[in-house]
C-alpha atoms as one frame of an Amber mdcrd trajectory, in Angstrom:
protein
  21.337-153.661 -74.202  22.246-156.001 -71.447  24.165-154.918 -68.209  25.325
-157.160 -65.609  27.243-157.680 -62.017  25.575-154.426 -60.546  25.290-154.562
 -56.888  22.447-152.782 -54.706  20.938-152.824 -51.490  17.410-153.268 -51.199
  16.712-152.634 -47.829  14.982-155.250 -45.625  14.011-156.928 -48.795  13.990
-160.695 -48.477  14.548-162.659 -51.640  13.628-166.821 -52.167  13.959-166.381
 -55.602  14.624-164.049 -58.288  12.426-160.905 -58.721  12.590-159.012 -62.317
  11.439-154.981 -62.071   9.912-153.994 -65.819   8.582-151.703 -67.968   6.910
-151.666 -71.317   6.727-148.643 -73.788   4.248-148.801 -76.626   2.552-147.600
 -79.346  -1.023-147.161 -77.024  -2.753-148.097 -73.721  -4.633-151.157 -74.861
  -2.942-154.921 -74.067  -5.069-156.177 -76.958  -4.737-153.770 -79.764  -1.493
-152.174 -78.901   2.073-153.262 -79.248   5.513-152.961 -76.903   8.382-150.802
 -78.600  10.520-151.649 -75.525  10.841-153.460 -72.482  13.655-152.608 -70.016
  13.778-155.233 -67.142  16.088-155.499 -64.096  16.731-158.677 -62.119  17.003
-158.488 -59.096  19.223-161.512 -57.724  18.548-163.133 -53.478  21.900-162.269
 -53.517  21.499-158.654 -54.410  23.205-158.558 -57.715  21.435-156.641 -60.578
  21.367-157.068 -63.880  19.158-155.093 -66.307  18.437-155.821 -70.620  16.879
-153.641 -72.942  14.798-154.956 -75.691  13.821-151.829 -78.457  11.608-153.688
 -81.485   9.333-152.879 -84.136   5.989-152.950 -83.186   4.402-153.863 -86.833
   2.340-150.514 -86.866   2.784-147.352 -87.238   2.755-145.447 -84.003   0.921
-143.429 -83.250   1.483-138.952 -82.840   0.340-139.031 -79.202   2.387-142.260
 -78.107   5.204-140.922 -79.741   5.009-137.534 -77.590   4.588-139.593 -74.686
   8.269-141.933 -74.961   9.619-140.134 -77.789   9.917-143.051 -80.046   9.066
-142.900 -83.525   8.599-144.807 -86.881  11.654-144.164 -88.117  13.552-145.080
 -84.763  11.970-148.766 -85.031  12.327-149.195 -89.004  14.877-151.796 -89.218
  14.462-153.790 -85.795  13.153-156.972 -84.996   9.791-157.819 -84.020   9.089
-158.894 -80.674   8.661-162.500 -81.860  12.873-162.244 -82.787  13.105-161.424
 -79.135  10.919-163.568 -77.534  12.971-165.990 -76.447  15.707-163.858 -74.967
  12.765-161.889 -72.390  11.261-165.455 -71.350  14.714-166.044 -70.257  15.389
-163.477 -68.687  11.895-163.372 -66.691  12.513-167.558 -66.023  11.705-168.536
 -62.247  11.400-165.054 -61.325   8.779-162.885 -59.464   7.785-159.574 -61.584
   7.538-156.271 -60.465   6.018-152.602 -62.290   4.354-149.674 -61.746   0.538
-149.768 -62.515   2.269-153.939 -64.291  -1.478-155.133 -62.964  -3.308-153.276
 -65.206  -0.947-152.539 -67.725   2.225-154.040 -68.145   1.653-157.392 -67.487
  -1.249-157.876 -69.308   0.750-156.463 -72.582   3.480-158.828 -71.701   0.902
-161.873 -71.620  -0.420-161.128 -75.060   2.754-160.202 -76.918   3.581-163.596
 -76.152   0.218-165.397 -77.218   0.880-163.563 -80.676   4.691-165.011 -80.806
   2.044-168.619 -79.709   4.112-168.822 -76.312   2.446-168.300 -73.106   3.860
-165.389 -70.169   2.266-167.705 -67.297   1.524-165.873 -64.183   0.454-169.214
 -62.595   3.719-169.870 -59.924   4.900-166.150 -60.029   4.428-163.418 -57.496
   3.623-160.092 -58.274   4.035-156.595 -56.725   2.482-153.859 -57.887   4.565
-150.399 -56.534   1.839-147.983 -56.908  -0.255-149.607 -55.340   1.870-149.841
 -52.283   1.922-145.472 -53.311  -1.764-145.483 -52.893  -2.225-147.232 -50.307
   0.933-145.760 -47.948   0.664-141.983 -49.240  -3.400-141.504 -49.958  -4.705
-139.132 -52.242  -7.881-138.168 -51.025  -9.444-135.208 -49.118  -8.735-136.105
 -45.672  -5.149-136.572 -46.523  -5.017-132.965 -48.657  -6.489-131.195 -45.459
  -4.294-133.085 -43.011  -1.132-131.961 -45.591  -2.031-128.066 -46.400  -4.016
-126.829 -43.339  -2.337-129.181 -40.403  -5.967-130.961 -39.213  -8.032-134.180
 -39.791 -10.757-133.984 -41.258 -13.792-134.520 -38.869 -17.153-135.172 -40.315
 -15.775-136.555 -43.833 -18.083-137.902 -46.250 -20.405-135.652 -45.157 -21.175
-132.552 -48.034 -21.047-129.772 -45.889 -17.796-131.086 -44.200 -16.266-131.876
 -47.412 -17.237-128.687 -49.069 -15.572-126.551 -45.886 -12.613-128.839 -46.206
 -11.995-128.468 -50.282 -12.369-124.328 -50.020  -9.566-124.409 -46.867  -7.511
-126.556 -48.778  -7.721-124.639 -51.493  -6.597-121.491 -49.534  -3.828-123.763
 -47.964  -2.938-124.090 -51.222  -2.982-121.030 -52.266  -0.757-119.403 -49.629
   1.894-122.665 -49.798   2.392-122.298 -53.851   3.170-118.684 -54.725   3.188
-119.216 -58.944  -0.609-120.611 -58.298  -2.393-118.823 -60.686  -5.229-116.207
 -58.975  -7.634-116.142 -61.622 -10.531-118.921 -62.402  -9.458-119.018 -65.574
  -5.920-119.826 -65.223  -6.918-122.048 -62.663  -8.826-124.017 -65.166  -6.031
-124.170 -67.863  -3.693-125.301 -65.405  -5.732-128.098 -63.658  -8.306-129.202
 -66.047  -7.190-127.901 -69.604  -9.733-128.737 -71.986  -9.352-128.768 -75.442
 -11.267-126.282 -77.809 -11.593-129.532 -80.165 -13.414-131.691 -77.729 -16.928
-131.135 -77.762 -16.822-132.800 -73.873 -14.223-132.768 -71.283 -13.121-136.386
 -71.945 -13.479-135.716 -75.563 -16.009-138.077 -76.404 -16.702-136.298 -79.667
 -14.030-134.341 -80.960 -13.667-132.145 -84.680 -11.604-133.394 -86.603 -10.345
-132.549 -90.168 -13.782-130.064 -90.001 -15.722-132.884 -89.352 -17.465-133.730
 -85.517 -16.423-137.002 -85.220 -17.051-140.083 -82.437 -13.031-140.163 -80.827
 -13.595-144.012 -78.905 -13.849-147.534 -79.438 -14.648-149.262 -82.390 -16.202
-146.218 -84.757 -13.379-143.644 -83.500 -12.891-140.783 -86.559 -15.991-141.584
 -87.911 -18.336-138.274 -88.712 -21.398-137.600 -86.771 -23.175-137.139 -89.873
 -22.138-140.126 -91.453 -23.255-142.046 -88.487 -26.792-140.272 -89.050 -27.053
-141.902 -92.671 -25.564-145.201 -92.105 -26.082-146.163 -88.272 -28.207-143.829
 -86.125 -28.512-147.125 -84.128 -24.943-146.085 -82.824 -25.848-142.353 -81.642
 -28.990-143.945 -79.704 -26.800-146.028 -78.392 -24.338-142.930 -76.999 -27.744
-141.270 -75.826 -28.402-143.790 -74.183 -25.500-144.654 -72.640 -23.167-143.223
 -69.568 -21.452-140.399 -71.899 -21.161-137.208 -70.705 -24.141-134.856 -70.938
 -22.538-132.822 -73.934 -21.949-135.465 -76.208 -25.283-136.927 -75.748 -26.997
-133.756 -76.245 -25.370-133.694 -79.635 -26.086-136.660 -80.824 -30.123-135.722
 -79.658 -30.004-133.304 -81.593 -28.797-134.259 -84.479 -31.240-137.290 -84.334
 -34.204-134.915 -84.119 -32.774-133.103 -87.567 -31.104-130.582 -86.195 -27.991
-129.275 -87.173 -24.669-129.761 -85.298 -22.818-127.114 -83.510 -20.593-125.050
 -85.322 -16.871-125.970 -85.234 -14.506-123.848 -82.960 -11.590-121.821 -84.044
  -9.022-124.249 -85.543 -11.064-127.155 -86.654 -12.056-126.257 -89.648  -8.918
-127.718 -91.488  -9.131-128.852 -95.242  -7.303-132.036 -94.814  -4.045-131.934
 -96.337  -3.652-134.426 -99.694  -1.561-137.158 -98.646   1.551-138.337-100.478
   1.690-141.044-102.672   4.957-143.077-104.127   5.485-143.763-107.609   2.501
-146.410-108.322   0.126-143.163-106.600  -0.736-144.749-103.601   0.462-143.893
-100.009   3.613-144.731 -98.497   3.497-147.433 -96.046   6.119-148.115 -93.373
   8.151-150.612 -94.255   6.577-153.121 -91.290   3.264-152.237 -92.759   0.590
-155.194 -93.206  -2.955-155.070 -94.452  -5.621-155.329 -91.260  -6.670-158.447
 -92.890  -3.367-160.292 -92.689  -3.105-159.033 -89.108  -5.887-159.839 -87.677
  -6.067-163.850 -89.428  -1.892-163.814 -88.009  -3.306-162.956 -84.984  -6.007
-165.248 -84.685  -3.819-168.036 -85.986  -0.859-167.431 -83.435  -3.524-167.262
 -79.953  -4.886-170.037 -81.330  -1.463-171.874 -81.254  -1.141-170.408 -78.027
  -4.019-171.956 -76.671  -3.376-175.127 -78.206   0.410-174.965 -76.613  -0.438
-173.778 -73.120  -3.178-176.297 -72.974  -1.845-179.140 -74.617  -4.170-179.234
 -77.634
């Protein structure tokens, strides 16, 4: 989708050279594992003219239930469109000689950007290009922190902050500033809780850290994620030391204690106990694979082939 000729003012804003606002949906939160679905960019011209393109590809994996809630995107949406690499060219145009600008682009966006391209073995270079980050400027302009929550809901500053007792005073009277400024605020602990810091009955820990699933307590991070507890105990207890050991939350290394010293796990909430459902399977009685499916194998050596291309591009080798 491209759009051009737009005219806005930005005020106060002074331009030297192009600056190109952006942001990247995709199928998770990781710049190395994940993939964009779509970039929307708007370039913003010294002049002040505007114009904005829309870039909507397939990712080359399926996405995934809880990125899909998140953008609304699915499978079936992507199906027949290009992969990034098809489009490639067209966003390194539109981002030439230009300054970039996202929300949260340092941590995420960017970084996703930069290795989409060492995949396609082209190089996003940073090196000459300014960036802005706008919530950072949020952060920094409109703080988020206890001082700023008394100073908002109980009209004082906060004298003696950082100091427990202070702090302590200052969370229970903005609490009650709270309370009398937000009439739907729940009154009981309980809905307190489900509205603030909803946990789910499937997480064993609040940042669900282990988490049942299909029936099964299972690790829900990193490398081993859906892998069984109990599995883990017969084929790498070296992995639950490790999460014993480790800076998990108290919960989830209790668990894993336990079932170290032989005993048994906890029993599963309400709900998790779910007989997994048997998948379907085409005519040959396998499952069906998206149509941009590829084997990890042929991913991963693509992969490794196309950074190092990238490498060997960007650096001349």
């Amino acid at each position: 989708m491209n759009d051009t000729g737009n005219t806005a003012q930005t005020a106060d804003l002074r331009l030297d050279r192009p600056l190109v606002f952006f942001d990247i949906e995709s199928t998770g939160t990781s710049p190395r594992n994940d993939r964009i679905i779509e970039l929307a960019a708007i370039r913003l011209s010294p002049d002040g003219t505007e114009e904005s393109r829309t870039w909507r590809v397939n990712p080359g994996m399926p996405i995934p239930p809880e990125s899909t809630e998140v953008h609304g995107i699915t499978d079936a949406d992507v199906e027949n469109l290009p992969g990034f690499a098809m489009v490639a060219g067209e966003v390194s145009a539109f981002f030439k000689d230009a300054d970039v600008a996202g929300y949260n682009s340092e941590r995420f966006d960017i970084p996703m950007l930069e290795e989409e391209f060492l995949r396609c073995g082209m190089a996003f270079d940073m090196d000459g290009r300014r960036s802005v980050d706008v919530q950072k400027i949020f952060f920094k302009r409109e703080p988020r922190d206890l001082s700023a929550a008394l100073r908002f809901y109980c009209g004082r500053e906060h004298k003696g902050a950082h100091g427990a007792a202070a702090d302590a005073r200052a969370t229970l009277d903005v609490f009650r500033g709270q309370l009398r400024r937000y009439a739907d605020l729940p009154r009981t602990v309980a809905e307190l809780e489900e509205t603030t810091v909803p946990r789910d009955p499937l997480n064993v820990d609040r940042l669900g850290t282990l988490r049942w699933i299909r029936g099964e307590l299972c690790v829900n991070f990193g490398r081993r994620k859906g892998t069984s507890l109990k599995e883990l105990a017969r084929t790498d207890r070296n992995y639950l030391k490790w999460i014993v050991a480790g800076d998990f939350p108290a919960e989830a290394r209790l668990v894993c204690k336990r079932l170290l010293d032989g005993e048994p796990l906890p029993p599963p909430p309400p709900g998790a106990a779910q007989p997994a459902q048997p998948a379907k399977k085409n005519a040959e009685g396998q499952p069906p694979r998206p149509r941009s499916f590829k084997p990890r194998q042929t991913v991963a050596a693509e992969f490794n082939t196309s950074l190092a291309d990238a490498f060997g591009t960007v650096f001349g080798k």
